[in-house]
C-alpha positions in Angstrom: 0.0 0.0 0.0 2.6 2.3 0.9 4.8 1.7 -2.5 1.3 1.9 -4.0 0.6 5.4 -2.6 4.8 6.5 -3.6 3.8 5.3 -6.9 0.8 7.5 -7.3 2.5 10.5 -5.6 5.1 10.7 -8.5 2.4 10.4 -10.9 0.7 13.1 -9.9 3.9 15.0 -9.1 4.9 14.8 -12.6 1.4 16.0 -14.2 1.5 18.7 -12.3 5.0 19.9 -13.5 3.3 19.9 -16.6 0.5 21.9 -16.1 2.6 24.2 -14.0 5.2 24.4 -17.0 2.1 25.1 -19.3 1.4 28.5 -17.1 4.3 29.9 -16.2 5.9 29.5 -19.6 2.6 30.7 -21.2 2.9 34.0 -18.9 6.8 34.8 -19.6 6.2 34.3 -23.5 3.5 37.3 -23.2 5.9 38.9 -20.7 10.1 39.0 -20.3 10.5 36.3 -23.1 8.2 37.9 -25.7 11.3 39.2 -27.5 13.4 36.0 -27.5 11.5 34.4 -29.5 10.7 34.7 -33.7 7.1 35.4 -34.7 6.6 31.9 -36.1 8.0 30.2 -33.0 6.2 32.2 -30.4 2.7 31.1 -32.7 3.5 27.3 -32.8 4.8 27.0 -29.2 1.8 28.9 -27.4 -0.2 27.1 -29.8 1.3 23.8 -28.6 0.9 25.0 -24.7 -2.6 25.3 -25.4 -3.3 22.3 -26.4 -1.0 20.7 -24.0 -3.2 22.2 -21.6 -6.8 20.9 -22.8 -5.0 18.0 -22.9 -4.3 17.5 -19.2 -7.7 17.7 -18.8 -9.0 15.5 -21.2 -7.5 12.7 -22.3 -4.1 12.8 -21.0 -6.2 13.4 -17.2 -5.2 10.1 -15.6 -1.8 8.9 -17.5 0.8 7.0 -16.5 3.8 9.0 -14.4 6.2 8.8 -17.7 3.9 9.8 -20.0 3.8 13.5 -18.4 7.8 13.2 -18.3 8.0 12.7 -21.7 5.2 15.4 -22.5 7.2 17.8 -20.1 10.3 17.1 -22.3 9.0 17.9 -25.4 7.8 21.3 -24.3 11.2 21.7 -22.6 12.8 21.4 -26.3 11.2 24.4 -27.2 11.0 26.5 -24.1 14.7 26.1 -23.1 15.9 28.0 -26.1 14.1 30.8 -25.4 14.7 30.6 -21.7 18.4 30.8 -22.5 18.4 33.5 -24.2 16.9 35.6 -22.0 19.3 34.3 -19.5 21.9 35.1 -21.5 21.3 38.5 -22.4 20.5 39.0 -19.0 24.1 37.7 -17.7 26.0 38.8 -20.7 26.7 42.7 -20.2 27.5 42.4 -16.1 30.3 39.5 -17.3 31.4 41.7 -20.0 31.4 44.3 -17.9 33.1 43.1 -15.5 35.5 41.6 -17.7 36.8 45.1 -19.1 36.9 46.0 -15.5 39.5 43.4 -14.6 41.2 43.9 -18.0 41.5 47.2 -17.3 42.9 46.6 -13.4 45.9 44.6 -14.7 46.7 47.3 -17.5 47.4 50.1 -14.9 49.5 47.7 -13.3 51.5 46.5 -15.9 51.4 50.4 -16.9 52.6 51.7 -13.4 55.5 48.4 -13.8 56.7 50.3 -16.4 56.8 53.2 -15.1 59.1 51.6 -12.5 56.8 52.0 -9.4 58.2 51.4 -6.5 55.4 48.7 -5.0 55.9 46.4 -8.0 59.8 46.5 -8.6 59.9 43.1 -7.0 58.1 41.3 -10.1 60.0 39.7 -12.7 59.9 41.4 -16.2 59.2 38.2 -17.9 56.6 37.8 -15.7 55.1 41.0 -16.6 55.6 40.6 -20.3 53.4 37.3 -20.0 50.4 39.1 -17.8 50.8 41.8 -20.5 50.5 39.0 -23.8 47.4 37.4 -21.8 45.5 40.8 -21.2 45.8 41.9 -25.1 44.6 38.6 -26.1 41.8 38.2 -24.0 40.6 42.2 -25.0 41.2 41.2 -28.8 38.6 38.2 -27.7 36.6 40.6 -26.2 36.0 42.8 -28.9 35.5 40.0 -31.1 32.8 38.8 -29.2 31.0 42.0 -28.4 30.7 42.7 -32.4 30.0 39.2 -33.2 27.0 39.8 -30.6 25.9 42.8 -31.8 25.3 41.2 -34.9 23.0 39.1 -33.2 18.6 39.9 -32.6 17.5 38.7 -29.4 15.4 35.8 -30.6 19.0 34.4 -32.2 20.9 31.8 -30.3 24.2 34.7 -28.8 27.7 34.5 -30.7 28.6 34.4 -27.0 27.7 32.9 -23.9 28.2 33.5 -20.3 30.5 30.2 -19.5 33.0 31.4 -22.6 33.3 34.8 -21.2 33.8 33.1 -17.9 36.6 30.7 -19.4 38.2 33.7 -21.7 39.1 35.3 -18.4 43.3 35.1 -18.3 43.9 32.2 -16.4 47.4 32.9 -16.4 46.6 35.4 -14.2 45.7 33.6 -11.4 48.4 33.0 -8.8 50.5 36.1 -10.5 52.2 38.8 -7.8 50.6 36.4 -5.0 54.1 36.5 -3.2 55.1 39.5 -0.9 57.8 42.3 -2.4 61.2 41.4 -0.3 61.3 42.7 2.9 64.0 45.7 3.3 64.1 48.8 5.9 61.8 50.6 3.4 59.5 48.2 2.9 59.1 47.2 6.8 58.3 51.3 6.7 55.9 51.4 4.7 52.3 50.3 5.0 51.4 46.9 3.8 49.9 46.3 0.3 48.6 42.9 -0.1 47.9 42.6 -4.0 46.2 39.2 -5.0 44.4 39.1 -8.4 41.3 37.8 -8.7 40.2 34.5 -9.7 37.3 34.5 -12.4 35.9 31.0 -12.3 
């Protein structure tokens, strides 16, 4: 009885994710996802939520549990394309902006190395040369990406998504100027700077 009762519970569980799919997806599409989606798609998939929905109460009213997995799957083929790119354009400008932020941190650095500022005169020039190398690459990848994207409507799968902006961040940053300057009487004088770059995973 009690496996019997489990059983049932899962059944129901997954009709409901249906119908509950069905509603909120239906909302969003006349709301924040209107504009992710073509003309043509936005007809055929609300059309297909409607019917999903007399469905529920019809004939699909007492199915077995994987029957409304599989129906929930099928929507989910259509809806999570437009779900990610709203996402996506929602994520994309804070990564990119932070991004140019970071890039930007690392370039007055390497700008005040050259300038032969006195807290950085412990770091090794080839050091330097490779931060320097790693930061013009990733702003070349950058700028690609940002005029690929702009090329882009918003009911277009993005040139660019968050997890490659994440990943294009210079890895071979991380760990770089960690270590302390080497202590001397000027240095025990003056007031502690402790410099760690960020990590961007």
């Amino acid at each position: 009885m009690i496996m019997q009762d489990k059983l049932e519970k899962e059944r129901n569980d997954a009709k409901n994710a249906v119908e509950e799919y069905v509603y909120e997806f239906r909302d969003k599409l006349s709301g924040p996802y209107e504009k992710f989606v073509c003309e043509k798609d936005l007809q055929g998939f609300s059309a297909l939520l409607t019917e999903t929905e007399g469905w529920l109460y019809e004939e699909g009213e007492d199915e077995a549990k994987q029957v409304y997995v599989d129906k929930l799957e099928d929507l989910k083929k259509l809806g999570t394309p437009i779900e990610m790119r709203y996402q996506e354009a929602e994520e994309r400008p804070k990564l990119l902006e932070e991004l140019g932020h970071r890039l930007q941190y690392y370039a007055a650095i390497a700008g005040e190395f050259r300038n032969k500022d006195e807290k950085y005169i412990h770091i090794d020039e080839m050091e330097m040369m490779k931060v320097e190398k790693c930061v013009s690459e990733v702003i070349e990848w950058m700028n690609n990406a940002v005029s690929a994207q702009a090329k882009k409507s918003l009911d277009q799968d993005p040139a660019v998504r968050s997890f490659e902006i994440k990943l294009s961040s210079p890895l071979c940053l991380s760990g770089r100027w960690s270590r302390s300057a080497p202590k001397t009487e000027l240095s025990a004088s003056r007031p502690k700077t402790r410099w760690v770059p960020y990590r961007w995973l």
